[in-house]
C-alpha positions, -999 to +999 in steps of 0.1 A: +439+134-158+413+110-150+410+087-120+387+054-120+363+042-089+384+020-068+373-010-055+370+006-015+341+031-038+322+006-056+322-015-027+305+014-006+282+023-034+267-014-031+266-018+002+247+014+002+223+002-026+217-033-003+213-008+028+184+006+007+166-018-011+169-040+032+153-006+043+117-018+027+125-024-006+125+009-016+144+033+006+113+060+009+109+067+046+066+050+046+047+077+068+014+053+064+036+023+081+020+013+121+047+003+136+060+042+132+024+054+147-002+053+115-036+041+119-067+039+096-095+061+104-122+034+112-151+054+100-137+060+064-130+026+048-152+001+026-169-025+045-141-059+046-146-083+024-163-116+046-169-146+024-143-158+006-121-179+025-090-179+010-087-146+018-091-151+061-070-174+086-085-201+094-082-216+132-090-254+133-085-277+163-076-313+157-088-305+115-119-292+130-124-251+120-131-233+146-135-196+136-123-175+108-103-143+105-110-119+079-079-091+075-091-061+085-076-026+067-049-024+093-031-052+076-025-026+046-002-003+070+023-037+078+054-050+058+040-089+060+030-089+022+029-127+011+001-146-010-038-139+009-020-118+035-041-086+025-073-064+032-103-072+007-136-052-001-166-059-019-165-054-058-142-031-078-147+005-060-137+011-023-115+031-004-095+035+027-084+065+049-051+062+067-039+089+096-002+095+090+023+093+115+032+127+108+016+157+089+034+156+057+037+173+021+032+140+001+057+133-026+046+099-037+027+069-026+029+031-033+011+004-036+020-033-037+003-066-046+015-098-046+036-106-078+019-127-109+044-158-103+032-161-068-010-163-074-020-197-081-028-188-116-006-166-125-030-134-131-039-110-103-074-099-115-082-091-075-052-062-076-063-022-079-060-011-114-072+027-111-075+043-079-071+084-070-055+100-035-071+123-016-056+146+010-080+157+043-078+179+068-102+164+097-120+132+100-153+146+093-142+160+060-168+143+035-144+152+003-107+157+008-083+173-020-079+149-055-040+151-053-036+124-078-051+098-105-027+068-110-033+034-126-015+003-109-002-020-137-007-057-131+018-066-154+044-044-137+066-048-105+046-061-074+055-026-055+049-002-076+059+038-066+038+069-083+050+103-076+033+134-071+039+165-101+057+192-091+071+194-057+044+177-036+011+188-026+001+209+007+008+193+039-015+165+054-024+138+079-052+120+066-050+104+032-076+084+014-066+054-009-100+052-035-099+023-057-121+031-088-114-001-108-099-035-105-081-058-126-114-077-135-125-097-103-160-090-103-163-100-065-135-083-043-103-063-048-075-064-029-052-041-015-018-057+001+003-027+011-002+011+012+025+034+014+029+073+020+059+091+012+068+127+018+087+155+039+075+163+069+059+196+073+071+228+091 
């Protein structure tokens, strides 16, 4: 004898799958988000990206403009992903290091970049196409561990999640996001969110 799902089930099994995708879209714990204690290693990112200016907040004063703000990497590590809201860097090859809020064995990562429908021409040439993760294991190290070569689709999702082979990689603090190629912008790429996603080591 069979039974069906009654309606108390399904009704837990989508408020579970709302509790999920409310917990950052994706329900992966982010150990590369600042608010839970990651930072970016200031010595081992690509210089930020300082002359286009739809890309900084601008500060005006009666229409006047007073002073511009150019995103700095930090901005990667937040949940605020909307349209210019990111961190830019000079041509199609840079890269990033991020201090984890724990020492973890990495799993996955993700990236996101704001969706095709919402860029003002509906193509995203600034967004990373291929890009490898390193692991480190000190600040000073000058080549960390190649743990993985993924390409980000343009034509995909916005938040896009690649996992790991196998059952993770060795345990780690210090990652490093390098971007190899872009989409085609031949002045800047841009990187709106970075995330790190893993168990926490023993």
């Amino acid at each position: 004898m069979t039974t069906g799902v009654t309606k108390e089930e399904v009704n837990q099994i989508i408020k579970q799958a709302l509790k999920e995708h409310s917990e950052d879209r994706i329900g992966l714990v982010d150990y590369a988000l600042e608010s839970s204690g990651a930072s970016i290693v200031s010595s081992g990112s690509s210089e930020t990206y300082g002359i286009r200016t739809e890309w900084s907040a601008h500060f005006t004063l009666l229409g006047i403009p007073l002073w511009r703000y150019f995103q700095s990497p930090r901005v990667i590590l937040q949940p605020d992903v909307y349209p210019g809201n990111c961190w830019a860097f000079r041509g199609p090859r840079g890269f990033v290091v991020v201090r984890l809020s724990a020492r973890i064995q990495l799993t996955a990562i993700t990236l996101e970049h704001v969706p095709k429908a919402l860029s003002p021409n509906s193509d995203i040439p600034s967004a990373p196409k291929d890009f490898v993760i390193l692991g480190l294991n000190e600040d000073s190290q000058m080549e960390g561990v190649a743990l993985g070569q993924f390409t980000y689709e343009n034509a995909g999702e916005a938040i896009q999640t690649f996992p790991f082979q196998g059952n993770g990689t060795a345990p780690y603090q210090l990652v490093e996001l390098r971007v190899l190629s872009n989409w085609g912008h031949p002045d800047y790429t841009c990187i709106y969110r970075f995330r790190v996603h893993g168990k926490p080591a023993n």
